[in-house]
Each structure stands twice: as C-alpha cells, then as structure tokens.
DRENTORKOL-3810 file (N, C-alpha, C; in nm, 4 decimals):
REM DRENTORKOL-3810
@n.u->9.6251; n.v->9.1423; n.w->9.2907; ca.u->9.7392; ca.v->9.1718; ca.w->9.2062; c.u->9.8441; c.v->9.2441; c.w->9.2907
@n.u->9.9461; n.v->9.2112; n.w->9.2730; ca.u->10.0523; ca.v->9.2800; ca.w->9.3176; c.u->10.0971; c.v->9.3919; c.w->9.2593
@n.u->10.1822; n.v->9.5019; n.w->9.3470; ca.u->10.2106; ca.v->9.6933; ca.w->9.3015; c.u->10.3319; c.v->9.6464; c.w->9.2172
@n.u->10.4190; n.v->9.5563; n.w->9.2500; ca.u->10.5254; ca.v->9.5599; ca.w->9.1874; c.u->10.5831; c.v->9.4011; c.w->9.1931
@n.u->10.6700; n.v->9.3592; n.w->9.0688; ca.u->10.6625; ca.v->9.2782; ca.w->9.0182; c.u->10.8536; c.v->9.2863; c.w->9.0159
@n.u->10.9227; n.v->9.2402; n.w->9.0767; ca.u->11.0837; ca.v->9.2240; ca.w->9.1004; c.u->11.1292; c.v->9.1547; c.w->8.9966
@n.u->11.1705; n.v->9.1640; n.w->8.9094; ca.u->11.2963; ca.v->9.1062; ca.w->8.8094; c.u->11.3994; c.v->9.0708; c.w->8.8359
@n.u->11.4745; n.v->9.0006; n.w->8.8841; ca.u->11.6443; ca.v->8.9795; ca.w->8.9148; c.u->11.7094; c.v->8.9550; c.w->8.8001
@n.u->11.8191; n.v->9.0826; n.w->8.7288; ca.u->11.8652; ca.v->9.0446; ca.w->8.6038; c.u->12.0610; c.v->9.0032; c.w->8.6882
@n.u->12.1030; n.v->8.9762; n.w->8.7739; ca.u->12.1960; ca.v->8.9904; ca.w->8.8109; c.u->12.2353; c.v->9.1563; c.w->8.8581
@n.u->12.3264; n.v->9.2208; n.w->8.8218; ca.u->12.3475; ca.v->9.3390; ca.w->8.9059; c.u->12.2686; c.v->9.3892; c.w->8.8313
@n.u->12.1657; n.v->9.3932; n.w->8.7710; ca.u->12.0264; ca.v->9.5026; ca.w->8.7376; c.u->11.9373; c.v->9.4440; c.w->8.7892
@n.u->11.8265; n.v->9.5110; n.w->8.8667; ca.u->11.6988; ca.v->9.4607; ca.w->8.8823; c.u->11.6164; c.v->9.5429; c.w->8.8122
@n.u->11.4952; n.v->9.4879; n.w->8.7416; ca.u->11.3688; ca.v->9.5161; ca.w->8.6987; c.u->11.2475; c.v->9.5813; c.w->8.7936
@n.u->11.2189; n.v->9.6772; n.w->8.8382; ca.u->11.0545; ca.v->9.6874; ca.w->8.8967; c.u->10.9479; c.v->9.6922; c.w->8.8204
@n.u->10.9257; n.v->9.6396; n.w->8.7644; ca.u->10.7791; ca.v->9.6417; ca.w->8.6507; c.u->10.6207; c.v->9.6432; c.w->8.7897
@n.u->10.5951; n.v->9.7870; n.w->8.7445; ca.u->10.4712; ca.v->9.8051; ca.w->8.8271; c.u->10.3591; c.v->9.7448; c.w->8.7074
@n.u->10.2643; n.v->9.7310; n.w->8.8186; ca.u->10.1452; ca.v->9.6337; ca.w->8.7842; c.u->9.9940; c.v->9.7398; c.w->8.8233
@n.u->10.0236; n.v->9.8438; n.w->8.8816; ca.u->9.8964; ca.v->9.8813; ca.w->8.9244; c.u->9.9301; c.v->10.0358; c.w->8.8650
@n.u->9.7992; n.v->10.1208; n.w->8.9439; ca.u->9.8279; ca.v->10.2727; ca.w->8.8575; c.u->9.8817; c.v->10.3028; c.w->9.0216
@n.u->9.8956; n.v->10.2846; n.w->9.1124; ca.u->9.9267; ca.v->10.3102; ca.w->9.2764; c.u->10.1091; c.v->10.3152; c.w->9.2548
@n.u->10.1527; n.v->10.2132; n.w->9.1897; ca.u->10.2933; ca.v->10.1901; ca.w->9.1518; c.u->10.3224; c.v->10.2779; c.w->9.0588
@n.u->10.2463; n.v->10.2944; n.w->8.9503; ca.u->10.3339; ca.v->10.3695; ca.w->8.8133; c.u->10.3576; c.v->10.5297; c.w->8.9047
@n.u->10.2210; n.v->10.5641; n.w->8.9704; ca.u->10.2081; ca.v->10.6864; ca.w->9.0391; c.u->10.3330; c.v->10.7208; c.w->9.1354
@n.u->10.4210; n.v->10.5981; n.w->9.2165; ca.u->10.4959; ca.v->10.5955; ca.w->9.3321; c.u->10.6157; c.v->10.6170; c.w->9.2630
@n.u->10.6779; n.v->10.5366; n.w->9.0907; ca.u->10.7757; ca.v->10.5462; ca.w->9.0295; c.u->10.7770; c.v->10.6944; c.w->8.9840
@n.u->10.6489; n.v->10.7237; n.w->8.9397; ca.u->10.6343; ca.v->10.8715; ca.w->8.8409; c.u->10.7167; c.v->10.9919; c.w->8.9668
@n.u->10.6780; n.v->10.9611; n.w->9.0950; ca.u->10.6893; ca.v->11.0684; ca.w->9.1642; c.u->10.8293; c.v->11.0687; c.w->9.2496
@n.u->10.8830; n.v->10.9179; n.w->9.2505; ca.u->10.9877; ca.v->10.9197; ca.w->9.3714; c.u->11.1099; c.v->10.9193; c.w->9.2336
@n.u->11.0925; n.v->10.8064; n.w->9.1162; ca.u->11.2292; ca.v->10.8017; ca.w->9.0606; c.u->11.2386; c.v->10.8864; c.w->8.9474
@n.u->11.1124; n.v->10.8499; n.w->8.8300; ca.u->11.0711; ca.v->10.9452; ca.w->8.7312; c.u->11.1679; c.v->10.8756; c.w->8.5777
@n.u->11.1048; n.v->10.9307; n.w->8.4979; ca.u->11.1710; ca.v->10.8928; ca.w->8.3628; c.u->11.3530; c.v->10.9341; c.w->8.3299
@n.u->11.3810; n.v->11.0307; n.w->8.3702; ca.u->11.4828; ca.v->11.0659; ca.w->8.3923; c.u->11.6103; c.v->11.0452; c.w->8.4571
@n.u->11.5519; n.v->10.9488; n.w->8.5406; ca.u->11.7083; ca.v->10.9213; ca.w->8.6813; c.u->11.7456; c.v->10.7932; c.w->8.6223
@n.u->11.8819; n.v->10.8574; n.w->8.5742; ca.u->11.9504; ca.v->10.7094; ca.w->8.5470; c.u->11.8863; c.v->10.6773; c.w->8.3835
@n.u->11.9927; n.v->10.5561; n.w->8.3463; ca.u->11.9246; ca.v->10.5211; ca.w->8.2598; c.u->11.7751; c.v->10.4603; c.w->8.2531
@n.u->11.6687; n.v->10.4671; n.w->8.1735; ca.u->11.5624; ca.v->10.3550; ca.w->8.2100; c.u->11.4770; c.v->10.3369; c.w->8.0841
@n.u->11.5440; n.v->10.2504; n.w->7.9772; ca.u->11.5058; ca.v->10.2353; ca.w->7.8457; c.u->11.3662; c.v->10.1708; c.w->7.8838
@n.u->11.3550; n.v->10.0843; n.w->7.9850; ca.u->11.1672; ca.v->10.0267; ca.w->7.9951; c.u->11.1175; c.v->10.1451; c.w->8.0452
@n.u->11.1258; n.v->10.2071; n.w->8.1081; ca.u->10.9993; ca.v->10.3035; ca.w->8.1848; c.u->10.8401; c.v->10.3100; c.w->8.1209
@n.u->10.7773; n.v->10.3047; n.w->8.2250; ca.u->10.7679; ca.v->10.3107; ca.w->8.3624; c.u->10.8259; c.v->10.1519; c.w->8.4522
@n.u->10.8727; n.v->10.0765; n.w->8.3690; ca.u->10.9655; ca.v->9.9409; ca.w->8.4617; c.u->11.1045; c.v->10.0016; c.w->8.4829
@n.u->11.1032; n.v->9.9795; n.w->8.6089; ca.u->11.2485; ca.v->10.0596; ca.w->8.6113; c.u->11.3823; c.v->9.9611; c.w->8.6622
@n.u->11.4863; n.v->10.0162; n.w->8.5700; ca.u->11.5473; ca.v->9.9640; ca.w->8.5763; c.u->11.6959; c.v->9.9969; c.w->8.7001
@n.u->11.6998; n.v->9.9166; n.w->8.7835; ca.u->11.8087; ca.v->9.9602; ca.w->8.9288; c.u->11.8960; c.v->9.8899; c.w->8.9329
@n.u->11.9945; n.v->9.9602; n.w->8.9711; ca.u->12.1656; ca.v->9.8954; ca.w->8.9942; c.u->12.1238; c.v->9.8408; c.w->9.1545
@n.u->12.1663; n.v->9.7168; n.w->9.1159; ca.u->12.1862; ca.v->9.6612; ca.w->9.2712; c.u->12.2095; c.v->9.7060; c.w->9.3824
@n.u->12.3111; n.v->9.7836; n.w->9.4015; ca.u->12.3215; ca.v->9.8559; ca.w->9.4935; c.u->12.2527; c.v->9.9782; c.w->9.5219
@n.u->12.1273; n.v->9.9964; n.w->9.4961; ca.u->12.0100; ca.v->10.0668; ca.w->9.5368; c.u->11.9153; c.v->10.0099; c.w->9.5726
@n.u->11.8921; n.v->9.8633; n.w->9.5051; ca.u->11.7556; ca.v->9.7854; ca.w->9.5136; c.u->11.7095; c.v->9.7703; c.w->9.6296
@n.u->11.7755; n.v->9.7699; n.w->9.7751; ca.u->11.6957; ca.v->9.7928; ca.w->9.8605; c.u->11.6340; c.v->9.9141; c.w->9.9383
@n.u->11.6927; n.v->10.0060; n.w->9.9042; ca.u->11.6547; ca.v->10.1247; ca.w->9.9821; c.u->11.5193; c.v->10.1611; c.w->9.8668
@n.u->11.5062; n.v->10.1040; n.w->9.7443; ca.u->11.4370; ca.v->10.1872; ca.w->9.6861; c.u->11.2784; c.v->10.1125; c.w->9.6966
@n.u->11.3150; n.v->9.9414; n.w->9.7400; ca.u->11.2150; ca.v->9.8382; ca.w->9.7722; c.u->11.1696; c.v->9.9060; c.w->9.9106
@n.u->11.2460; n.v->9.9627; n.w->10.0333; ca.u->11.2204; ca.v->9.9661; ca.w->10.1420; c.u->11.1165; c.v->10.1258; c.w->10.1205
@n.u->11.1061; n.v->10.2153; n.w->10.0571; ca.u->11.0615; ca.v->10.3066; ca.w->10.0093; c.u->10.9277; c.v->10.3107; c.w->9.9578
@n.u->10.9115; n.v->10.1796; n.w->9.9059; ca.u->10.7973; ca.v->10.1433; ca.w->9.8106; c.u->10.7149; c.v->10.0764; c.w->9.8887
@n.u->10.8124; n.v->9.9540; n.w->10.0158; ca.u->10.7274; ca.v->9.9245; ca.w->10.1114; c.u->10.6415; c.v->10.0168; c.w->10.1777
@n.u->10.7263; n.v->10.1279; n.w->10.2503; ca.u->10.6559; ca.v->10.2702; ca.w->10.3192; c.u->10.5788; c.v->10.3114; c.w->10.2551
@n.u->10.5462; n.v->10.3285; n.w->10.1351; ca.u->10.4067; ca.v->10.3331; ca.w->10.1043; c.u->10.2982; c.v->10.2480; c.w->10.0823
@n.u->10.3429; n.v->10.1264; n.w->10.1647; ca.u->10.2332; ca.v->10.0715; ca.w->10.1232; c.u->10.1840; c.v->9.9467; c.w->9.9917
@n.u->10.3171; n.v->9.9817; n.w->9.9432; ca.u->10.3154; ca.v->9.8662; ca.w->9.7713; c.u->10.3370; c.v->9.7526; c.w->9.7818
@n.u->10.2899; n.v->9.6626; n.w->9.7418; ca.u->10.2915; ca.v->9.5271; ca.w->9.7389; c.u->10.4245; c.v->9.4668; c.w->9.6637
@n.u->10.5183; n.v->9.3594; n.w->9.6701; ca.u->10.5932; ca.v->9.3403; ca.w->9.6033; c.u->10.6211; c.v->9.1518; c.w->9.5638
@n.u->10.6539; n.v->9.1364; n.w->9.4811; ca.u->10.6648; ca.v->9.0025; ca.w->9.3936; c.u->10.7514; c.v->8.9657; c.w->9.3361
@n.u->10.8078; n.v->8.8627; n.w->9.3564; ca.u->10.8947; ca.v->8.8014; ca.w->9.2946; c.u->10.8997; c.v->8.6750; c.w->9.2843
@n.u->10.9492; n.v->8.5787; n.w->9.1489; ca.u->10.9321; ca.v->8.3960; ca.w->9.1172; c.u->10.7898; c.v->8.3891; c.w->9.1917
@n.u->10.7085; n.v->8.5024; n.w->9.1460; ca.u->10.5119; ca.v->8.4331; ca.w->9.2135; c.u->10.5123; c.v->8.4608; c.w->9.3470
@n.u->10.6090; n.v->8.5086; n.w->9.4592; ca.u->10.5937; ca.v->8.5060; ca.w->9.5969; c.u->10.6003; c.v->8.7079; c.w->9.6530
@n.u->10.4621; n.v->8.6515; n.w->9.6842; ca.u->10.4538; ca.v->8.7989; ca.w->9.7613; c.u->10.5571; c.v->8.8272; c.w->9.8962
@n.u->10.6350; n.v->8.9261; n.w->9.9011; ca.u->10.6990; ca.v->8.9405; ca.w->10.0053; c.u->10.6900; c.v->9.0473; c.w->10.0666
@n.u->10.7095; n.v->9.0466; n.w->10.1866; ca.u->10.7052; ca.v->9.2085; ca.w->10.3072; c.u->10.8685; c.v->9.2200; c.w->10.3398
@n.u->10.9370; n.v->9.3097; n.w->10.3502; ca.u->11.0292; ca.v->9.3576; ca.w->10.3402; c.u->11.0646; c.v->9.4425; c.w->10.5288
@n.u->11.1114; n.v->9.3996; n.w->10.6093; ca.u->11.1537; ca.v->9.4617; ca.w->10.7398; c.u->11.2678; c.v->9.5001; c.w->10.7349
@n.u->11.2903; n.v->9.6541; n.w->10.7850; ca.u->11.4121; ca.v->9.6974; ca.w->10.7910; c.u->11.4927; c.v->9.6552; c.w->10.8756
@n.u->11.5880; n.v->9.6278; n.w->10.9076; ca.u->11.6979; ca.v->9.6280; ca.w->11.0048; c.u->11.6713; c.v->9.6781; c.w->11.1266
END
C-alpha cells in the first residue's frame, strides 16, 4: 500500500494518507489547523506548495501515488 495517495484537483491538490506512518507525518509537519483543510487528515494544498511539501514527505521516507503509479520524487 502506498503512504500517500495524490489527488490533482487543478490548483488544489488532495494528499489523502493511506497508512498510520502518513496520518502521523501530516499530524506533525502540517496539522489540522494550517490553512484551510475541510478533509483532514487528507489535506488539502495550493499548488504552489505541492512540491516542497511532496519533497518533505519523500525525506521521510513516504511512499507516494498517483492515477495507480507509484512515484519517487528527486530534487533538483
């Protein structure tokens, strides 16, 4: 199973975690509070964060998914 599960809503993306390793990584890095986030614990990100916050999630270690395809994420 994959940690996290990518949504592309156009300039919102979805992270819907899938494991307790993910809910644990959202609980501690973004939290219920930052920003709006009517799904929580799926959180909801303005595009222009979605990668620093994917590249974050990589560093620990989280698995990530999107349209069924597991992907690894390299920084620049």
């Amino acid at each position: 199973m994959t940690d996290i599960t990518v949504i592309d809503s156009g300039s919102i993306v979805l992270l819907q975690p899938n494991t307790d390793e993910a809910r644990a990584w959202i609980e501690e890095n973004i939290g219920p509070d930052n920003g709006y986030q009517p799904y929580y614990p799926t959180v909801t990100c303005e595009r222009s964060y979605f990668m620093d916050v994917l590249f974050g999630m990589q560093e620990s270690g989280l698995s990530l998914e999107t349209e069924g395809r597991t992907f690894i994420l390299e920084p620049a």
